[in-house]
VOMIGU-651064 format. One record per atom (N, C-alpha, C): atom name; x, y, z; residue number from 1; residue in three letters. Coordinates in steps of 0.001 Angstrom, whole numbers, always signed. Example, Ala and Ser with C-alpha at 12.3 -4.5 7.8 and 13.67 -1.06 7.14 Angstrom:
% residues 2
name;east;north;up;resi;resn
N;+13190;-5690;+7800;1;ala
CA;+12300;-4500;+7800;1;ala
C;+13200;-3300;+7800;1;ala
N;+12850;-2250;+7080;2;ser
CA;+13670;-1060;+7140;2;ser
C;+12900;+30;+7870;2;ser
***
This chain:
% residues 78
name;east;north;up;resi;resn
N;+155057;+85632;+50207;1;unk
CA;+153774;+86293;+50118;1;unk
C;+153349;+86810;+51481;1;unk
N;+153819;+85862;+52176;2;unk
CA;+153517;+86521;+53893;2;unk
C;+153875;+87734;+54537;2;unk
N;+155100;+88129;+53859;3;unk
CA;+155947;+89057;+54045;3;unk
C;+155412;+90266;+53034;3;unk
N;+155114;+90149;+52127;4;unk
CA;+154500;+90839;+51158;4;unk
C;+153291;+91832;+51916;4;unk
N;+152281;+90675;+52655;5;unk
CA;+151182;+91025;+53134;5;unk
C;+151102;+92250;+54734;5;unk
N;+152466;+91468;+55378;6;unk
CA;+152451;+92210;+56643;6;unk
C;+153504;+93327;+56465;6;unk
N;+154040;+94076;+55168;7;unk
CA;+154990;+94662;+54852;7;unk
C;+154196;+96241;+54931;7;unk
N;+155061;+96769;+55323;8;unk
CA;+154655;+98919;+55444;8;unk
C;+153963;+98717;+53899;8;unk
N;+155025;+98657;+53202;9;unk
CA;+154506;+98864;+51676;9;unk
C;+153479;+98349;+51320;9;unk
N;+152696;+97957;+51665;10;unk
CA;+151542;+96539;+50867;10;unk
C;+150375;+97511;+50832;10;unk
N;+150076;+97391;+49613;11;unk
CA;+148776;+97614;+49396;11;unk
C;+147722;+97230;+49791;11;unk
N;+147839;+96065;+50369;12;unk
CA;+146078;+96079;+50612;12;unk
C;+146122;+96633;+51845;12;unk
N;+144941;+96627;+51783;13;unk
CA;+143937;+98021;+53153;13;unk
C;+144220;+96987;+55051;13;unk
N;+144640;+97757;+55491;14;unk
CA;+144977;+97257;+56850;14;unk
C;+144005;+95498;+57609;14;unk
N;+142398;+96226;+57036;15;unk
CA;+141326;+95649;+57501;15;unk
C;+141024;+94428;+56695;15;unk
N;+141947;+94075;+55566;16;unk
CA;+141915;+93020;+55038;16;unk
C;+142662;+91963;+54965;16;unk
N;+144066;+92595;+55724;17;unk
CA;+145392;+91275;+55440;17;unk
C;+145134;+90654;+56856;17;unk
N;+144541;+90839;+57732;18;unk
CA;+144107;+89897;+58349;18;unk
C;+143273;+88498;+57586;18;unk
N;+142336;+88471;+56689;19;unk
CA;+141609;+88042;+56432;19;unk
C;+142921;+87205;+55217;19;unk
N;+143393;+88235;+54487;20;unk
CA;+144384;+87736;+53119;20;unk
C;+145434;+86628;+53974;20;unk
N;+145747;+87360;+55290;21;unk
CA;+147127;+86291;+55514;21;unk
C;+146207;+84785;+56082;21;unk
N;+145251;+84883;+56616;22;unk
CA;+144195;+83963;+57446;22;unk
C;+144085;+82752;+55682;22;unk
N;+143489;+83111;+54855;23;unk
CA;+143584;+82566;+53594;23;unk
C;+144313;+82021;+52928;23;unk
N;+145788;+82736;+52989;24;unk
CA;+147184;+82526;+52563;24;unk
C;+147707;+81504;+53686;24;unk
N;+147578;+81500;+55007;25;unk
CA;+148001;+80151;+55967;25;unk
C;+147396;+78801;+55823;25;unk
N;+145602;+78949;+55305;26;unk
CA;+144967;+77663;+55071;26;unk
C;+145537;+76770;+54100;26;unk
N;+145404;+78285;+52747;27;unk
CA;+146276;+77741;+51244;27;unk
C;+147845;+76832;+51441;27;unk
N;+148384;+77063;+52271;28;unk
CA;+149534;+77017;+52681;28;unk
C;+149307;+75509;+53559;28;unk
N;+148653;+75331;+54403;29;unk
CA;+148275;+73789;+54953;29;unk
C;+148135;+73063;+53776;29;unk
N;+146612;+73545;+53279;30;unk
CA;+146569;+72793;+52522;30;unk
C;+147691;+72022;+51462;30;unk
N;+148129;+73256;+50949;31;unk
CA;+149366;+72539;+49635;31;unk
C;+149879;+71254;+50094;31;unk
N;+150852;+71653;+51510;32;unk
CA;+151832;+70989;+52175;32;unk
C;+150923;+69510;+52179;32;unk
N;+149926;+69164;+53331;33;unk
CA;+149078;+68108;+52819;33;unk
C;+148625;+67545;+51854;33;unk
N;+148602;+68313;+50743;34;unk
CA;+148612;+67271;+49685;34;unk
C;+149900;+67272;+48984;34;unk
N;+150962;+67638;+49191;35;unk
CA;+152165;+67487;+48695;35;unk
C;+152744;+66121;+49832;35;unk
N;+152464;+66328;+50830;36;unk
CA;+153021;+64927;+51773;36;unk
C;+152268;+63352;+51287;36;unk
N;+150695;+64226;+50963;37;unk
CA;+149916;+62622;+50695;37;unk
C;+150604;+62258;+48819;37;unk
N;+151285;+62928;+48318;38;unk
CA;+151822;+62594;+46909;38;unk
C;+153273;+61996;+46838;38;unk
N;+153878;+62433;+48189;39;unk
CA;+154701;+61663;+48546;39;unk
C;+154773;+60288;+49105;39;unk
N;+153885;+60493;+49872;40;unk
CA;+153899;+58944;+50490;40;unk
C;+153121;+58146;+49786;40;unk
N;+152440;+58894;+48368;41;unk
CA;+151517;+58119;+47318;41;unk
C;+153232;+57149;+46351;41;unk
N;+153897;+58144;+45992;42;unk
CA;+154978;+57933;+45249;42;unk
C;+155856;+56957;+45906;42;unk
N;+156333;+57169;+47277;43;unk
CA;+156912;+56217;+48330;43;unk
C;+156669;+54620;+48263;43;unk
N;+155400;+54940;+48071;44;unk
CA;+154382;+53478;+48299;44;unk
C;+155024;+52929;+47039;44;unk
N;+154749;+53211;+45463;45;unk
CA;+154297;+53185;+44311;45;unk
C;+156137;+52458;+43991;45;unk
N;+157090;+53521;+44869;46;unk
CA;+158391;+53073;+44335;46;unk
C;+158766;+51760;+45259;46;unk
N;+158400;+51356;+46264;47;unk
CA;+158573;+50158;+47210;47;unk
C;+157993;+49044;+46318;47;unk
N;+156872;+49324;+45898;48;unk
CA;+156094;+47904;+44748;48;unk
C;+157103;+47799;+44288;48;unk
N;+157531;+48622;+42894;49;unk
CA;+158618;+48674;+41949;49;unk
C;+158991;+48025;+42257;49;unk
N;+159915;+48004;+43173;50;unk
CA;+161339;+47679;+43694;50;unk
C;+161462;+46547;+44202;50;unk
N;+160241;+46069;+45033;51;unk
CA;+160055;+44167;+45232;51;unk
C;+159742;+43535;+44230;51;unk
N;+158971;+44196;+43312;52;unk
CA;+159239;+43465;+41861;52;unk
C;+160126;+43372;+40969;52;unk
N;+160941;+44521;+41421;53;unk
CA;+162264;+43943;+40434;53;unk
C;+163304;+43036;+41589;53;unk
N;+163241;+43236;+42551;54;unk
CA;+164143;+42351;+43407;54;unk
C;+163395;+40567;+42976;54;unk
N;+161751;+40233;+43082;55;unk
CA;+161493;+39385;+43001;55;unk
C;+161707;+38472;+41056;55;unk
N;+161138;+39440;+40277;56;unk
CA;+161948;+39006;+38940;56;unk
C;+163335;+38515;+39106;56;unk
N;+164292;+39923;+39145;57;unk
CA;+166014;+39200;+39580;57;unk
C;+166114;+38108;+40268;57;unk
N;+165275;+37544;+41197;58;unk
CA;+165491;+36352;+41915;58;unk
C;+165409;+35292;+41368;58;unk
N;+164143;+35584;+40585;59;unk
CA;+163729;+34100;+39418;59;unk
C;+164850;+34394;+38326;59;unk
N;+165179;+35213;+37589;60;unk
CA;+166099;+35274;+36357;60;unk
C;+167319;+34377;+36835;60;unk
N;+167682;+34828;+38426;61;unk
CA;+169403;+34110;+38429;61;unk
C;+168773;+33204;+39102;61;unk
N;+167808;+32514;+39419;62;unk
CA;+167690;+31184;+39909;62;unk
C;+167324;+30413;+38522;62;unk
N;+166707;+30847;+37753;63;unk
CA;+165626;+29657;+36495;63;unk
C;+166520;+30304;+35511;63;unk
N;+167353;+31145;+35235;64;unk
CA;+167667;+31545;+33813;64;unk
C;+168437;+31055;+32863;64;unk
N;+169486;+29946;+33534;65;unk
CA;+170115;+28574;+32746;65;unk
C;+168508;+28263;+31715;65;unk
N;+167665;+27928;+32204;66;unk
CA;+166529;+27493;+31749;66;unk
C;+165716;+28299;+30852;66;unk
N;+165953;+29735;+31113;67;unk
CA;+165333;+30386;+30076;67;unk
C;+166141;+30706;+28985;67;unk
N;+167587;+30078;+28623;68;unk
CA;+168569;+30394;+28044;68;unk
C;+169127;+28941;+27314;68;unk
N;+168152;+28098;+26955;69;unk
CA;+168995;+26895;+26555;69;unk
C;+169836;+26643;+25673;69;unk
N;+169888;+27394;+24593;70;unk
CA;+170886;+27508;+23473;70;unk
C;+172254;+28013;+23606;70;unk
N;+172198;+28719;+24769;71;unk
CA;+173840;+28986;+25780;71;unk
C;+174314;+27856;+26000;71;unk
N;+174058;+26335;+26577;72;unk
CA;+174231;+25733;+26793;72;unk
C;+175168;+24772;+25838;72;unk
N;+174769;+24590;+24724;73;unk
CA;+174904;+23985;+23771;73;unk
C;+176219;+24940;+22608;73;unk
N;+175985;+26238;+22732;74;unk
CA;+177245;+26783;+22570;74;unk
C;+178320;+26327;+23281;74;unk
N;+178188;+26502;+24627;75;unk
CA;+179458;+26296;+25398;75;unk
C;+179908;+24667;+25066;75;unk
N;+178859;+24034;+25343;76;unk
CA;+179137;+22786;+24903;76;unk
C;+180444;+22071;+24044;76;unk
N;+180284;+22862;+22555;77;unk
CA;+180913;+22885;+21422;77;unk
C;+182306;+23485;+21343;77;unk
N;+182231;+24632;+22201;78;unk
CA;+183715;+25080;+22375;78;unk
C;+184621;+24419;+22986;78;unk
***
């Protein structure tokens, strides 16, 4: 769009793409800033995840003989 604006061809009137590209650079901060704060929103969001499944897996293979007692009693028999 930048290129669009400062291009021979462009329609708009000389006295305005100052003002259009000035608009188009803010628009342009802006996005990027809230595209970084949705990242590091998501970043955050996938680190929880991920200590919670590391901390579950920890309890499953430490306690899971225990949450599984009828395994026991199979093997038993064989």
């Amino acid at each position: 769009m930048l290129a669009i604006i400062e291009s021979e061809d462009s329609k708009i009137p000389k006295e305005f793409q100052a003002v259009a590209k000035a608009k188009l650079l803010v628009q342009l901060k802006e996005s990027k800033a809230k595209a970084s704060r949705r990242a590091y929103a998501l970043e955050m969001r996938l680190i929880k995840v991920e200590s919670n499944i590391v901390m579950v897996g920890t309890l499953i293979w430490a306690f899971g003989d225990y949450l599984v007692p009828e395994m026991f009693s199979v093997i038993a028999q064989c």
